[in-house]
MMTF fields as JSON, N, C-alpha, C and O atoms, coordinates in Angstrom:
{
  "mmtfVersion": "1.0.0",
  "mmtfProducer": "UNKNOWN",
  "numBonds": 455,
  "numAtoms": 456,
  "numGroups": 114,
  "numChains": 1,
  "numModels": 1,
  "chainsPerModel": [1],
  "groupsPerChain": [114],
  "chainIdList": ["A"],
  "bondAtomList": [4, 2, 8, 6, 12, 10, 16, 14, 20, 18, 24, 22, 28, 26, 32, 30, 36, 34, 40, 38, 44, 42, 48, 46, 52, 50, 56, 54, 60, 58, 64, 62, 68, 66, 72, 70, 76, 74, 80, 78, 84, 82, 88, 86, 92, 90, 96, 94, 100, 98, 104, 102, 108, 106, 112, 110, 116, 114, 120, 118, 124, 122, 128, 126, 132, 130, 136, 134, 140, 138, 144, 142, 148, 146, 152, 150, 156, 154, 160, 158, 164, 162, 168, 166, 172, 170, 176, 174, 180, 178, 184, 182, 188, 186, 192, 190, 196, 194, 200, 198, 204, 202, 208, 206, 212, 210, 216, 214, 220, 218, 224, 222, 228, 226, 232, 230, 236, 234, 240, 238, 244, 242, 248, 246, 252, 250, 256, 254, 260, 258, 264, 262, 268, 266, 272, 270, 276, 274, 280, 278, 284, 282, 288, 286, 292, 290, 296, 294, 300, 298, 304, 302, 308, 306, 312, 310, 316, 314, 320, 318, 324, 322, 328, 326, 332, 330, 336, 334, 340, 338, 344, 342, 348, 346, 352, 350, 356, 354, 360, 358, 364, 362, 368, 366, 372, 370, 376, 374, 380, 378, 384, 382, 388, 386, 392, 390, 396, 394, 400, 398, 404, 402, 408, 406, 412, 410, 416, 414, 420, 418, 424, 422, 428, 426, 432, 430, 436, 434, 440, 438, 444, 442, 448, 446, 452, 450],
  "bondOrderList": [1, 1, 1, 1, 1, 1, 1, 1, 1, 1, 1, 1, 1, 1, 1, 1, 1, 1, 1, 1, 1, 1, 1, 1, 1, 1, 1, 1, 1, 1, 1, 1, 1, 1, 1, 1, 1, 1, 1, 1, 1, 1, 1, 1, 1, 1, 1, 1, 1, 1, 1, 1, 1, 1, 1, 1, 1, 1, 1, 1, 1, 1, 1, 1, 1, 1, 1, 1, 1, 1, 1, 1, 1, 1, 1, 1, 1, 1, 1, 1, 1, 1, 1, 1, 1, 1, 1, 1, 1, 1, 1, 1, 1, 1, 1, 1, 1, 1, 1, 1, 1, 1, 1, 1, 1, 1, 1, 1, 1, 1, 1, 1, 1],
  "groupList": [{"groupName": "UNK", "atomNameList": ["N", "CA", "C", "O"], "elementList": ["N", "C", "C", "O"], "formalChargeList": [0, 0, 0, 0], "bondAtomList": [1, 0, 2, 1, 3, 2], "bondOrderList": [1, 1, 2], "singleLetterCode": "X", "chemCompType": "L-PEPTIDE LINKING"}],
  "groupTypeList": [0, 0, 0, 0, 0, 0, 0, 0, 0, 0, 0, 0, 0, 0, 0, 0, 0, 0, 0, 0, 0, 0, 0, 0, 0, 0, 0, 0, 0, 0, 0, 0, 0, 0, 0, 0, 0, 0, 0, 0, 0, 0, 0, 0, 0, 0, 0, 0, 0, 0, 0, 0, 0, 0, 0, 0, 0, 0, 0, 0, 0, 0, 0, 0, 0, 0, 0, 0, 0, 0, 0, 0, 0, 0, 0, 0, 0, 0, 0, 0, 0, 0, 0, 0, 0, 0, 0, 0, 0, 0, 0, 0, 0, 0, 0, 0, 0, 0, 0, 0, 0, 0, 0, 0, 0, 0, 0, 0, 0, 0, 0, 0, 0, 0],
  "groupIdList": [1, 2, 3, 4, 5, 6, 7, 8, 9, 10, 11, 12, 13, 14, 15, 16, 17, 18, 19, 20, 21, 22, 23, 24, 25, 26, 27, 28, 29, 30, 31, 32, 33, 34, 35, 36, 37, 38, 39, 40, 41, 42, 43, 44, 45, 46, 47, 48, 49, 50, 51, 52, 53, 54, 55, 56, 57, 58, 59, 60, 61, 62, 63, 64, 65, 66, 67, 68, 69, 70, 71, 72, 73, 74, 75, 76, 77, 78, 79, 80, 81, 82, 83, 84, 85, 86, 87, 88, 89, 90, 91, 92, 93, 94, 95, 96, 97, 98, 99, 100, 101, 102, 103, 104, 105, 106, 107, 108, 109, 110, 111, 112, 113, 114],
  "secStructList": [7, 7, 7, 1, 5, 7, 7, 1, 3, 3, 3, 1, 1, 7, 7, 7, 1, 6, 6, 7, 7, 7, 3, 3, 7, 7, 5, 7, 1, 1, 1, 7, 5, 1, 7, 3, 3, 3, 7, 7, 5, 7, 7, 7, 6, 6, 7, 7, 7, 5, 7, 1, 1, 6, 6, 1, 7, 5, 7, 7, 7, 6, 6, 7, 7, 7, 6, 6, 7, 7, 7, 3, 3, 3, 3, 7, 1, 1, 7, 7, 7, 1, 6, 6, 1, 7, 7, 7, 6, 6, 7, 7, 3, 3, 3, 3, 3, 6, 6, 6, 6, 3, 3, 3, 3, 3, 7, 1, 1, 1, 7, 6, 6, 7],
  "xCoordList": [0.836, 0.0, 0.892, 1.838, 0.374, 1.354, 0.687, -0.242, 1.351, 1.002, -0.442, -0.999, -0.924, -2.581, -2.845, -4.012, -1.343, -1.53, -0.73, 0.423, -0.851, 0.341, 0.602, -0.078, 1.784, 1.752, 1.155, 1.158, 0.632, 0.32, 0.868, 0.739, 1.649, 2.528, 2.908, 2.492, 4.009, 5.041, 5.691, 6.044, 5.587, 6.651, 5.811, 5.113, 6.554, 6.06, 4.667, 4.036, 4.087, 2.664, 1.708, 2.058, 0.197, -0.386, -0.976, -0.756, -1.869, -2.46, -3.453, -4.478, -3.064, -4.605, -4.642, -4.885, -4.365, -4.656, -6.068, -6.383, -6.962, -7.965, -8.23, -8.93, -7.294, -7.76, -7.455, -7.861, -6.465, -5.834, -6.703, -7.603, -6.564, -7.352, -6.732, -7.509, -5.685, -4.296, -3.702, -2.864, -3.667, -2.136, -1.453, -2.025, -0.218, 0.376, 1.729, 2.517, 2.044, 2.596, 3.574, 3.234, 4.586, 5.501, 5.819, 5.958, 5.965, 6.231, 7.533, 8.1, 7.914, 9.446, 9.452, 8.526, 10.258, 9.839, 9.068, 8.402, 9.214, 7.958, 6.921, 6.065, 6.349, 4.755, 4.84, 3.762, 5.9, 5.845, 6.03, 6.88, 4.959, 4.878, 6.307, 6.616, 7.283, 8.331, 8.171, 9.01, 7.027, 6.327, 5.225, 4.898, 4.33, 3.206, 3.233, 3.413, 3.058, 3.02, 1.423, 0.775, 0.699, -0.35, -0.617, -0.138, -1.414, -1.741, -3.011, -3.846, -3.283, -4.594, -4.687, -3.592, -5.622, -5.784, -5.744, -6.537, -4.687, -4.093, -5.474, -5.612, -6.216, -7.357, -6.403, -5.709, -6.574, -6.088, -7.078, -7.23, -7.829, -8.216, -7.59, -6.44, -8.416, -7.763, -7.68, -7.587, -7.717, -7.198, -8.482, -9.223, -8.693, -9.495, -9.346, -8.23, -10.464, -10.529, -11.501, -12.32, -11.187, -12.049, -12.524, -11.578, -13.491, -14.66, -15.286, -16.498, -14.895, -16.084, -15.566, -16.378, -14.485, -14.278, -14.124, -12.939, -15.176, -15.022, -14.235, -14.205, -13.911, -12.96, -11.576, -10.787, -11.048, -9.98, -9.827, -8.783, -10.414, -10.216, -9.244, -8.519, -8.973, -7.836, -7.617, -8.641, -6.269, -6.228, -6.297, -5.3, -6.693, -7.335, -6.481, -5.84, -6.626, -6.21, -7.607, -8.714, -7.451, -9.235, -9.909, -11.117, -9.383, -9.627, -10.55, -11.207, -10.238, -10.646, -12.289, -12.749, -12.955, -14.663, -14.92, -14.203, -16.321, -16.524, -17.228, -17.041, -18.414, -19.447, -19.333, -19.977, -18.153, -17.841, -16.359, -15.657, -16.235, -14.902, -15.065, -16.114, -14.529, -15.127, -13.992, -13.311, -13.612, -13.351, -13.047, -14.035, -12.086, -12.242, -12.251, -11.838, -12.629, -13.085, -11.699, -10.68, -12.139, -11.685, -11.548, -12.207, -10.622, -10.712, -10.344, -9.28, -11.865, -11.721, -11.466, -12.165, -10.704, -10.32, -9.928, -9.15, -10.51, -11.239, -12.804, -13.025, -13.712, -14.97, -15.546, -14.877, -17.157, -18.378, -19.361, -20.473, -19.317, -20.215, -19.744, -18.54, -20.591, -20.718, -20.669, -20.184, -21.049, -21.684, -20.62, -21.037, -18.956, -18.336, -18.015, -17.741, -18.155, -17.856, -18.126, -19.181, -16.673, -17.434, -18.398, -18.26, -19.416, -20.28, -19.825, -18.894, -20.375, -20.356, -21.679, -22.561, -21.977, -22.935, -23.887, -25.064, -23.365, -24.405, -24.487, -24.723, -24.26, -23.765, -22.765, -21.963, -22.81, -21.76, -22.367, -23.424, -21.742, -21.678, -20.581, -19.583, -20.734, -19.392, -19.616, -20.667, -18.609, -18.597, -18.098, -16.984, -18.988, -18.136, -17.911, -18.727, -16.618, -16.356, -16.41, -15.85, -17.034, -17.621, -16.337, -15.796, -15.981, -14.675, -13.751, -12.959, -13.396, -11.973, -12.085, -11.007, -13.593, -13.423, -13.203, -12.538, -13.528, -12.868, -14.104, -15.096, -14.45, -15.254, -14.499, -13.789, -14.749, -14.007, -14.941, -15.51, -14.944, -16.125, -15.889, -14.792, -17.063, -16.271, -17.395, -18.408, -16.945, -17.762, -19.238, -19.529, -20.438, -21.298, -21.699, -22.886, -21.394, -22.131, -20.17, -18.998, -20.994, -19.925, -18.789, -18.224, -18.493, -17.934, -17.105, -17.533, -16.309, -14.916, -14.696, -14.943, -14.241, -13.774, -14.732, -14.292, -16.507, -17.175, -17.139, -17.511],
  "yCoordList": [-1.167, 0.0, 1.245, 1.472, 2.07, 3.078, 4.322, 4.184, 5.602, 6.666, 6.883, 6.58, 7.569, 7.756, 8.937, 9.213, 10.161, 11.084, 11.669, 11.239, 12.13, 13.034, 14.623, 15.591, 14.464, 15.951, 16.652, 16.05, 17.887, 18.691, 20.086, 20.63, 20.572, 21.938, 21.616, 20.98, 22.417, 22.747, 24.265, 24.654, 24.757, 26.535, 27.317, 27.031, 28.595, 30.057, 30.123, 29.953, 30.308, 30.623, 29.437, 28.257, 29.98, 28.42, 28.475, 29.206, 27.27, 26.126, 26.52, 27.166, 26.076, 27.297, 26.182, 26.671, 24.727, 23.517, 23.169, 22.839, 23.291, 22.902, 21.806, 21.934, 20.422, 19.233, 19.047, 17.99, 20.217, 20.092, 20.099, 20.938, 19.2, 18.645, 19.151, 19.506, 19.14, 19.63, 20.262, 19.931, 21.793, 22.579, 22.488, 22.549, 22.34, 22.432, 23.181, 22.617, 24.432, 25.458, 25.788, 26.694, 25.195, 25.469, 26.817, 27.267, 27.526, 29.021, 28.776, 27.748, 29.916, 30.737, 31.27, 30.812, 32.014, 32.249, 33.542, 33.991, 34.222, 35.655, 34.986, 35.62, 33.729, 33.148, 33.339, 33.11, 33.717, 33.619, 32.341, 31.586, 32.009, 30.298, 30.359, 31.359, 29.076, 29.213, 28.733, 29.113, 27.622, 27.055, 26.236, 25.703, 26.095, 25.774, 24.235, 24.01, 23.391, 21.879, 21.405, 21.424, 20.909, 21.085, 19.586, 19.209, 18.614, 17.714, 17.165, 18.042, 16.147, 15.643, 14.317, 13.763, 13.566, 12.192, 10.992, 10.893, 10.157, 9.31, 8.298, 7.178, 8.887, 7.93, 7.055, 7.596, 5.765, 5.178, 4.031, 2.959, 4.026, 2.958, 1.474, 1.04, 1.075, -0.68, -1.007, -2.181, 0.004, -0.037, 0.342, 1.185, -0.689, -1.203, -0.014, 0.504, 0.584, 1.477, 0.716, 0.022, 1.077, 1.151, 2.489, 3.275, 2.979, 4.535, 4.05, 3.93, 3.727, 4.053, 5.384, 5.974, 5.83, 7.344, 7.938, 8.154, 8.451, 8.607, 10.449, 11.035, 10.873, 11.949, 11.168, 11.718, 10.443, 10.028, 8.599, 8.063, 7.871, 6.263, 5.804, 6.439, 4.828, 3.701, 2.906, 2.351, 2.395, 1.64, 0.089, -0.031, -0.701, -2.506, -2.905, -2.39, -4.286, -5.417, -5.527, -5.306, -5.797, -6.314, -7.264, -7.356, -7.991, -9.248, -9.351, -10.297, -7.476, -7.815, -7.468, -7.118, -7.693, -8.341, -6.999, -6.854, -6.01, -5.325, -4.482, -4.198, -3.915, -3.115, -1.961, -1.718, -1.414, 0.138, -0.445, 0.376, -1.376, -1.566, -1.36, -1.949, -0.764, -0.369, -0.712, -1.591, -0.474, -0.845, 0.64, 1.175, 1.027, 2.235, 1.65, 0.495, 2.041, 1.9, 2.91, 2.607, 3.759, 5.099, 6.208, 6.412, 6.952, 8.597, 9.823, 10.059, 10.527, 11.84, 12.857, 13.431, 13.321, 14.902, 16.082, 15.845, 17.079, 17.733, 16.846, 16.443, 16.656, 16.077, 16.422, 16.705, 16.305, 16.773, 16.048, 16.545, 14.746, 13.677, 12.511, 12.313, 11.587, 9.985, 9.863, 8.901, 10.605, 9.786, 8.616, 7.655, 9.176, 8.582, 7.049, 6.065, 7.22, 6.009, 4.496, 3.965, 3.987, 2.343, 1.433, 1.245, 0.948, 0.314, -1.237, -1.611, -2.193, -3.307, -3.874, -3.12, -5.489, -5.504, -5.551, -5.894, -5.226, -4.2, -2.475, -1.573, -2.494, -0.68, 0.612, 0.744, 1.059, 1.924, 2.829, 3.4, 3.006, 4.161, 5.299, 4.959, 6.572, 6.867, 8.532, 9.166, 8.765, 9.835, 11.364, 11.366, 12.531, 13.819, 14.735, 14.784, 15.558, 16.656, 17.325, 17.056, 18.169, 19.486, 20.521, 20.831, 20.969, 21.869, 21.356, 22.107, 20.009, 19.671, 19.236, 19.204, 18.703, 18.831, 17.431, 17.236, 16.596, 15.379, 14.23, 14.825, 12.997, 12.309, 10.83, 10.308, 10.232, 9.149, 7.214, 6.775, 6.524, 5.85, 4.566, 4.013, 4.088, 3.068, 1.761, 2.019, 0.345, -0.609, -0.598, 0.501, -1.392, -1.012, -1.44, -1.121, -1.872, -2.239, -2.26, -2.161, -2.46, -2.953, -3.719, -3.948, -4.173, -5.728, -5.99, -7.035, -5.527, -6.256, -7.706, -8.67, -7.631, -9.077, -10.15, -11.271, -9.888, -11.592, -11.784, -12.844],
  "zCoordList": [0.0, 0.0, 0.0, 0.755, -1.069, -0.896, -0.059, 0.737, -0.395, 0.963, 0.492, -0.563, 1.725, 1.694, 1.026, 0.749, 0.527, 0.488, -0.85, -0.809, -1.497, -2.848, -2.828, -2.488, -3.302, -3.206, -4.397, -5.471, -4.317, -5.67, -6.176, -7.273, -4.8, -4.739, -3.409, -2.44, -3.816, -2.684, -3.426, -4.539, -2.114, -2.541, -1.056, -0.083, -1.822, -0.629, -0.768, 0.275, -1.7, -1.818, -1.37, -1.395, -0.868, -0.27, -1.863, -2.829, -1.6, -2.027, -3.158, -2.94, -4.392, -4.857, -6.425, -7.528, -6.234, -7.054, -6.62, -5.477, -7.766, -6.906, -5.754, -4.749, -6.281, -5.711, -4.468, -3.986, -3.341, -2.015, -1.221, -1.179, -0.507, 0.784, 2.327, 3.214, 2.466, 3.211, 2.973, 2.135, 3.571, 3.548, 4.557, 5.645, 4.503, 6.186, 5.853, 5.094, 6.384, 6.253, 7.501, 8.262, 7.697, 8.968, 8.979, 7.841, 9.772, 10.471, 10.822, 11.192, 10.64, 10.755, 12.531, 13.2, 13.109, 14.254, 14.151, 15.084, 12.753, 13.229, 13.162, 13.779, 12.621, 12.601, 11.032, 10.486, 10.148, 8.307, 7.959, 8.431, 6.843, 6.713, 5.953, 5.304, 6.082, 5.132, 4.105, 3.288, 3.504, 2.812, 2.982, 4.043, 1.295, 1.863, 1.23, 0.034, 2.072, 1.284, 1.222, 2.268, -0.237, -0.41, -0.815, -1.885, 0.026, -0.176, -0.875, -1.099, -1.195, -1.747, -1.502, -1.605, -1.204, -0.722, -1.882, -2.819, -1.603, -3.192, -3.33, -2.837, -3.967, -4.606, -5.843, -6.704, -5.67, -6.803, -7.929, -7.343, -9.512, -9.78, -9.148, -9.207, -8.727, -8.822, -7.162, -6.804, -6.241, -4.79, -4.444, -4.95, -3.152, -2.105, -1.027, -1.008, 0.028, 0.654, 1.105, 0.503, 3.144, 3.783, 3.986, 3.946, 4.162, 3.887, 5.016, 4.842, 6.118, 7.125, 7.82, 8.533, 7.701, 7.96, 6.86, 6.608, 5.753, 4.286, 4.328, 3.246, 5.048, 5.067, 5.384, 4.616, 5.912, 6.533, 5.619, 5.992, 4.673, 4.206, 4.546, 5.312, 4.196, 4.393, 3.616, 3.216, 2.97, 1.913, 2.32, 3.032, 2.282, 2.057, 1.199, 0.282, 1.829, 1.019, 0.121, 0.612, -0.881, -1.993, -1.373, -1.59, -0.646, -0.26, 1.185, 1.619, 1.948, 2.944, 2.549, 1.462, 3.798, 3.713, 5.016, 6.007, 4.592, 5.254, 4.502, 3.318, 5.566, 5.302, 4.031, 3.011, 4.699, 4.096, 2.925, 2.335, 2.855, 2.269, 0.82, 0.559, -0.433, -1.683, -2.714, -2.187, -3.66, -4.957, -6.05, -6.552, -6.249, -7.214, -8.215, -8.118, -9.397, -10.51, -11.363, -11.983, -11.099, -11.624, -10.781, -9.761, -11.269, -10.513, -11.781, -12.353, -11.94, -12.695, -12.441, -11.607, -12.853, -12.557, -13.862, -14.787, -13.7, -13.188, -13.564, -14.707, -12.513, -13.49, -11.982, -10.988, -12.113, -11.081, -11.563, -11.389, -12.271, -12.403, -12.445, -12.609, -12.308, -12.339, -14.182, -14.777, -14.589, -15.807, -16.856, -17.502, -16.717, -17.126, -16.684, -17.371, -15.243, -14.489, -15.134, -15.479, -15.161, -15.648, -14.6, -13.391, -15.525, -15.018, -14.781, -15.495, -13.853, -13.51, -13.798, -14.211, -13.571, -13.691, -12.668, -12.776, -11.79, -10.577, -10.752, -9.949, -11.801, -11.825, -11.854, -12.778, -11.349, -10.549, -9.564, -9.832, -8.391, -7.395, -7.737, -8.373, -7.351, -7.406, -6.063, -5.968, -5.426, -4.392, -5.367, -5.89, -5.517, -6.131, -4.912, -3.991, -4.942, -4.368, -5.406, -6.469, -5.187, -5.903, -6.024, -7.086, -4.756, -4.658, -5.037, -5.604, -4.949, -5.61, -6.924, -7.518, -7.906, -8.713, -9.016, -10.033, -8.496, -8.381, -8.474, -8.053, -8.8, -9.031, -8.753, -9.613, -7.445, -7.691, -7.907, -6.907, -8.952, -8.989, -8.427, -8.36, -7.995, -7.427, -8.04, -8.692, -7.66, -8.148, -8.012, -7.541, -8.227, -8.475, -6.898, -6.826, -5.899, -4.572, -3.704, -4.067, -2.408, -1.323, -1.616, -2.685, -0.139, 0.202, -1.242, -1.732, -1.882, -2.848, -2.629, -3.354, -1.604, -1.068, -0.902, -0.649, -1.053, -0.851, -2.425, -2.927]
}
């Protein structure tokens, strides 16, 4: 499993990619950020997430078995719909953030792993 997180900028100026989820900006001793490191949460096709803290996920084994445990399909960006999302033959679900611009789809139901 790789990191939960990617970078999308790093420098003096903050964060202004749409897709950042995280800025974290260390201070100098006057309180001047010395830079701004701008994160976004590594949605990946093909990788298993547990979403029962769907702000915070967690990356899974595919294999594991659980309520909230899901399946990406795909991840669009810039996009603010489902409509592209590949279908299964249960469908597709898919979660949009609006502000980041982001659409990530996932299989058509739960549970990956039964």
């Amino acid at each position: 499993m790789d990191a939960n997180y990617r970078v999308l900028q790093i420098g003096p100026d903050p964060c202004t990619d749409p897709l950042y989820t995280l800025d974290s900006a260390p201070k100098d001793k006057s309180g001047k950020a010395r830079y701004h490191l701008c994160l976004t949460f590594d949605w990946r096709a093909g990788v298993c997430y547990d979403t029962t803290a769907m702000d915070a996920p967690s990356k899974v084994d595919c294999a594991t078995r659980g309520e909230h445990v899901v399946q990406a399909t795909a991840v669009l960006a810039p996009a603010t719909s489902g409509a592209s999302c590949p279908r299964d033959g249960r469908g597709a679900v898919w979660v949009i953030w609006r502000k980041l611009e982001l659409t990530v789809c996932f299989r058509g139901g739960d549970n990956p792993g039964t």
